[in-house]
C-alpha positions in Angstrom: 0.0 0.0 0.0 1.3 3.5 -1.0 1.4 6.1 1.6 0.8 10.2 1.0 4.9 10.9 0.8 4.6 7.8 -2.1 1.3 8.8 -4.3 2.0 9.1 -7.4 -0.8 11.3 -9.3 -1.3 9.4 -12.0 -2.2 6.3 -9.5 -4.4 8.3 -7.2 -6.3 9.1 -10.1 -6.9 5.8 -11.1 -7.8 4.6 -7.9 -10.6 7.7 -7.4 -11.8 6.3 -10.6 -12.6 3.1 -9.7 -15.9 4.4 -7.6 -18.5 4.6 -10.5 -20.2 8.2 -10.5 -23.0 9.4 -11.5 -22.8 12.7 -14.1 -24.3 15.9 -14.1 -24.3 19.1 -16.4 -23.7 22.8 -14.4 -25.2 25.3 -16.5 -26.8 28.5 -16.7 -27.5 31.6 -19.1 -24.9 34.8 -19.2 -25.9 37.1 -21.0 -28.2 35.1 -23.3 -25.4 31.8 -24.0 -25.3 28.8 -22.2 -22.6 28.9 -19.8 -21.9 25.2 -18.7 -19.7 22.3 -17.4 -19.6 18.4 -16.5 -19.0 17.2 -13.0 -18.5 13.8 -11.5 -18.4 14.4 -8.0 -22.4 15.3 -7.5 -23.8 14.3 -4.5 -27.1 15.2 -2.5 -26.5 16.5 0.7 -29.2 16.6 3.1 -33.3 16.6 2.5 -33.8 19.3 5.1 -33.2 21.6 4.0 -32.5 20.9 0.7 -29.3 20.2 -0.4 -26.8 19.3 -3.4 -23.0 19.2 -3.9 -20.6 19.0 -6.3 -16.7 19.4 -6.4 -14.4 21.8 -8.9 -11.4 22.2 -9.6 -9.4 25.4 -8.8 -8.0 26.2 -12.5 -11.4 25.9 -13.9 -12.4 29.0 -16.0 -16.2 28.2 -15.9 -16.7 28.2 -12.4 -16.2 31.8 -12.0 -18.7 32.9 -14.3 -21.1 30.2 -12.5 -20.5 30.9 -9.5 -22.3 34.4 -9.4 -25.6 32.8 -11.0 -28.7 33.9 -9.9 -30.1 29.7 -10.7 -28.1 26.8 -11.9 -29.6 24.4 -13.4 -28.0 20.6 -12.6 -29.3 17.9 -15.5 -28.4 14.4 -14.4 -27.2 13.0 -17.6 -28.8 10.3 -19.2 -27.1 7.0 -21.3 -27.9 9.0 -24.3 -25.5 11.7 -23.2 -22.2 9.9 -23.4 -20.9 12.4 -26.2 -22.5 15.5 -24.6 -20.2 14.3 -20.9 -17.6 14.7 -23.7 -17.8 18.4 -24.9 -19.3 19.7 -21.6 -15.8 18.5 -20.3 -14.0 20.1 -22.8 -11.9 22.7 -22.2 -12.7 24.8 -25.7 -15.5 24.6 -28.4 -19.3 24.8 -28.2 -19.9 22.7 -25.4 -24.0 22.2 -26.0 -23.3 21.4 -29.7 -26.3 18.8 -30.7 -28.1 19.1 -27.2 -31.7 20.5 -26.4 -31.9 22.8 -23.8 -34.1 24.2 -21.8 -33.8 28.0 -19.5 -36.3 28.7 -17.0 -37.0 32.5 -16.2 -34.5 33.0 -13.6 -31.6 31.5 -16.6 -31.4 27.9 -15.2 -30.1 25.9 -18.0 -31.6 22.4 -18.4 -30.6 19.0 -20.7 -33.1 17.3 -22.6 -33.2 13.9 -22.3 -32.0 13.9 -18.3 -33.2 11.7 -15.4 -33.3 14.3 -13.6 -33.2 18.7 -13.4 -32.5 20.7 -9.9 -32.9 24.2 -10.2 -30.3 25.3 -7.4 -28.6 28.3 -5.5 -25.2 28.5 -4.7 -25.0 28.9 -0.7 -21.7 27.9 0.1 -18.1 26.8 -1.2 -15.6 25.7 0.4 -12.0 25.2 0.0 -10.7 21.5 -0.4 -7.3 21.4 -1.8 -7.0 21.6 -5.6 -10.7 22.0 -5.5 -13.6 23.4 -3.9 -17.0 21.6 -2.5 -19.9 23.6 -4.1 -22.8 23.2 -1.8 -25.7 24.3 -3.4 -30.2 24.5 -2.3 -32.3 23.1 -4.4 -35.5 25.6 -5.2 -37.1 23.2 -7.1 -36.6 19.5 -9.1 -38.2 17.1 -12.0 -37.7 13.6 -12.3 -37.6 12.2 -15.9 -39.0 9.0 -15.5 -37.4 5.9 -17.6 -34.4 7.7 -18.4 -31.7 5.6 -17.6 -28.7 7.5 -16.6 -25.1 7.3 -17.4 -22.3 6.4 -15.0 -18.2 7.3 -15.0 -16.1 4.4 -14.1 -12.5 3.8 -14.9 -12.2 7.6 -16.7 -15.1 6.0 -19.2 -19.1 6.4 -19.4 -20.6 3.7 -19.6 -24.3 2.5 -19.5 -25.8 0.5 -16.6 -26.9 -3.1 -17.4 -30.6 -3.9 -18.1 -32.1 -5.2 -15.1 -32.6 -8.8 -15.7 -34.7 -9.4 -12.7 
């Protein structure tokens, strides 16, 4: 077993990635354009109140124009959405190309074709090394039924298996 004074990045990387994830889309409008990024590390927090969180990396250069959102919307992608995981990732290029979105009033950005949409408010971040924990309230949700979604393991996206039960 390697210890902290031992880790070697690469490595670490690979074992974080063997925990399968769910993934979500962080977007919202700015100015009229969809402003939006992938994230991995989506969890919900706490019923009551209300609660989601996600994690972000310091260097990020969509964050900051996030971050001062009135209402994000979180889309939690669907099997369908293995290329759009892809180019929301991406650090350059049109990162919605082929996707259906949908903005409430208050510029919530939404997926088509997601299991599920939070409409959220940023409350809180807080500092966690080369990233930050994003915890954010949720003013309101919609569950997509039969949408099945997709899952990162092993830095791919792959589909869950039909339930043969």
């Amino acid at each position: 077993m390697t210890t902290p004074s031992t880790f070697d990045q690469g490595e670490l990387r690979n074992a974080f990635g063997q925990f399968p994830s769910g993934v979500v889309a962080v977007c919202a409008e700015i100015d009229g354009t969809p402003v939006g990024m992938a994230a991995s590390s989506f969890v919900a927090v706490s019923l009551e109140p209300p609660l989601v969180a996600f994690c972000v990396q310091n260097t990020s250069s969509t964050w900051p124009r996030l971050r001062a959102c009135q209402r994000i919307g979180i889309s939690v992608l669907g099997e369908a959405h293995d290329g759009a995981a892809r180019t929301l990732a991406a650090k350059t290029g049109d990162r919605f190309a082929g996707l259906t979105l949908r903005t409430s009033d208050d510029g919530a950005v939404f997926i088509e074709g997601a299991t599920t949409w939070l409409d959220t408010t940023v409350t809180e971040e807080v500092p966690a090394g080369d990233h930050a924990i994003v915890l954010m309230a949720v003013n309101s949700f919609e569950v997509l039924q039969d949408v099945a979604p997709i899952v990162f393991h092993g830095s791919k996206f792959r589909k869950l298996a039909a339930d043969a039960g």
